[in-house]
Every structure is written in structure tokens, then in C-alpha cells.
C-alpha positions in Angstrom: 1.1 -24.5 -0.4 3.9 -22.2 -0.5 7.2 -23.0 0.9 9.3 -20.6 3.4 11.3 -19.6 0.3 8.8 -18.8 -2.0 7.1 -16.7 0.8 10.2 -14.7 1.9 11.1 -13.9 -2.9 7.6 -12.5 -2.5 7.6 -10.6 0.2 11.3 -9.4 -1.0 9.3 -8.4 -4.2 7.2 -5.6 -3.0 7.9 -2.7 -2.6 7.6 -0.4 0.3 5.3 2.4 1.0 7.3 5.3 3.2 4.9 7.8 4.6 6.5 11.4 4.8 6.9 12.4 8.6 5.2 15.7 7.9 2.1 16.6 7.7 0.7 17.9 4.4 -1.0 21.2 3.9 -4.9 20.2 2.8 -4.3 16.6 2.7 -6.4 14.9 5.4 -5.1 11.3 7.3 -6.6 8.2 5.9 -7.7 7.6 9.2 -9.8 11.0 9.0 -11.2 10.4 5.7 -12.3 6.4 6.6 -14.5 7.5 9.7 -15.8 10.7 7.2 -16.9 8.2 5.0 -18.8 5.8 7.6 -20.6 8.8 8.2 -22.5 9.2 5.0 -25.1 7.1 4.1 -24.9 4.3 2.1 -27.7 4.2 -1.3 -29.4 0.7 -1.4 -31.0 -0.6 -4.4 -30.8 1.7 -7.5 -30.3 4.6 -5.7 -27.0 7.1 -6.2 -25.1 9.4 -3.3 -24.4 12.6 -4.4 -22.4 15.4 -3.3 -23.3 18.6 -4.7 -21.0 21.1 -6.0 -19.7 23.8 -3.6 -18.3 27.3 -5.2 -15.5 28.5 -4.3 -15.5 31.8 -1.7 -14.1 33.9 -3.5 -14.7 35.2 -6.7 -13.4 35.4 -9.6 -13.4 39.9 -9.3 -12.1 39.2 -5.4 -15.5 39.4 -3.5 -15.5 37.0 -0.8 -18.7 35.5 -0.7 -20.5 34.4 2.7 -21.7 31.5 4.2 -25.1 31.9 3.5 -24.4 32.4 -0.1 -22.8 29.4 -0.2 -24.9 27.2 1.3 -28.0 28.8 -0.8 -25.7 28.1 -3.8 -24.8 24.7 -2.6 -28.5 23.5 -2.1 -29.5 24.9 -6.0 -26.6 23.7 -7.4 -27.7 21.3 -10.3 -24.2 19.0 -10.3 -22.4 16.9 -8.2 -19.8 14.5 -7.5 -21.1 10.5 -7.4 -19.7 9.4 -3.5 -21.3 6.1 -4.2 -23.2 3.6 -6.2 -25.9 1.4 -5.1 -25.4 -2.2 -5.5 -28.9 -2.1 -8.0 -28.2 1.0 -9.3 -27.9 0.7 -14.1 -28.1 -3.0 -13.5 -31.5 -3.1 -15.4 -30.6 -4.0 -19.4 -33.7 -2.7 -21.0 -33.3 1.1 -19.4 -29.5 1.4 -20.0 -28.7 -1.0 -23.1 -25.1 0.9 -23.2 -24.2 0.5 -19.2 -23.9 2.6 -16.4 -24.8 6.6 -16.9 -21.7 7.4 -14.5 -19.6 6.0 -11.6 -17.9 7.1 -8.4 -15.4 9.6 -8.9 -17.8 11.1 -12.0 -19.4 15.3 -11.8 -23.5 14.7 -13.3 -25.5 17.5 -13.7 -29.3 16.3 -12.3 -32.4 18.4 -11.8 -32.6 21.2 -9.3 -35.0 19.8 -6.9 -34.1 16.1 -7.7 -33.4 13.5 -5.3 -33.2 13.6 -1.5 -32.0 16.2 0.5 -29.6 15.2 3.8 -28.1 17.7 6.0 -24.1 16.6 6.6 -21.8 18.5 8.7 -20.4 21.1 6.5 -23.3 21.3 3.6 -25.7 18.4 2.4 -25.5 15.1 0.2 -28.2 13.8 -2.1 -29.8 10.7 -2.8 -30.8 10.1 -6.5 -32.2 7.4 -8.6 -30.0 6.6 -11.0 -32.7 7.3 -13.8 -32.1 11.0 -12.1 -28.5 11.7 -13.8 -29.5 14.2 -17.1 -25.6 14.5 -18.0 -21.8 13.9 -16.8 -19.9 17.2 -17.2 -15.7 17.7 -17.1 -15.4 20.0 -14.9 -18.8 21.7 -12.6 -16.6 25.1 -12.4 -17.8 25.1 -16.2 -21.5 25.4 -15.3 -23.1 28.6 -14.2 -24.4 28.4 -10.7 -27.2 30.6 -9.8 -29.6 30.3 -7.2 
């Protein structure tokens, strides 16, 4: 049990977090980004939640592209960032000796027409099994995206 003293030196210890008062072009408030987040789905067993890569509007010449475009190109892309994990997913030793195959935060590459297609406000997300994952690339902007 701690005493009144050895509460207050570790509270004394820590050091605070100041939040800027202004707001921050293209970063979005944690509060945004929570409820954003308990709106995707969440992969049970070995499953893998995938968000595929989106190109950027405009080109590298200058053409702007449109939104059809981009969706089409969003929906054949073959990479994708992992959103989440599910809580079976490279937990079989036989199939992967050497571990996991990627984790949250990684870009795989994965077959075109793999995994599960659902629609999200602003594009799509897929569900993979974790067998699905052919690669983990650097950077997707690396990749050529054709549709």
C-alpha cells in the first residue's frame, strides 16, 4: 500500500501532456478517430482487416484523377495497410514456424480478388485470412496500380 507521500513523488514524476489550443491542418481529434474505429469491423479467429491502398488524385504529370477512377483503383488494388489482427490470426506453429507474416501498422501485398469485400464510408476494407498475405512491401506508392 502506498503512503500519501509516495503517491504525491509519483504523481510529481510525470510529466504533462499540453494539447496545442489550435487545431491542426489534417490531423483528426482523438475523439474522431476512436468512434472511426468502432465503426470497422473487428476480424475474429484467424482472420486480418485490411485497408486497401488509395492513390493519390493527382498524378504525378498533374491530371487530377476522378472519383470513379479511384474507387475502381481502390477496389483492384493488390496492397493494404493491416487495421487489425484477429486474436487467432499466425497463432498456428506448424504453418508459420518463424511467427506472424505482418502486424498492424504493416503495407502486404495480397491477391486481387482475395478476402472479403465491405463497403465503408469513403471506400472499402477487406477481410483476409492470414494465410492470404503473399508479401509486406515498404512503401505501396512503390507498386504499380492498374485496374
Amino acid at each position: 500500500m502506498k503512503t500519501t507521500e509516495q503517491s504525491s513523488i509519483s504523481q510529481v514524476n510525470k510529466p504533462k501532456l499540453e494539447i496545442p489550443t489550435t487545431e491542426l491542418v489534417g490531423l483528426k481529434k482523438e475523439k474522431e478517430v476512436t468512434n472511426q474505429k468502432a465503426k470497422l469491423p473487428q476480424p475474429t479467429g484467424w482472420r486480418i482487416l485490411i485497408l486497401p491502398f488509395k492513390m493519390s488524385q493527382k498524378t504525378k504529370g498533374g491530371v487530377i484523377l476522378g472519383e470513379s477512377t479511384l474507387e475502381k483503383q481502390q477496389v483492384a488494388s493488390q496492397c493494404g495497410n493491416v487495421l487489425a489482427v484477429g486474436p487467432h490470426a499466425y497463432q498456428d506453429k506448424e504453418r508459420f514456424p518463424n511467427g506472424p507474416w505482418c502486424k498492424v501498422g504493416d503495407w502486404v501485398m495480397f491477391a486481387r480478388y482475395a478476402g472479403s469485400r465491405i463497403k465503408i464510408e469513403g471506400g472499402e476494407v477487406r477481410l483476409l485470412n492470414d494465410d492470404e498475405v503473399l508479401a509486406t512491401i515498404e512503401n505501396p506508392e512503390d507498386i504499380l496500380h492498374e485496374y
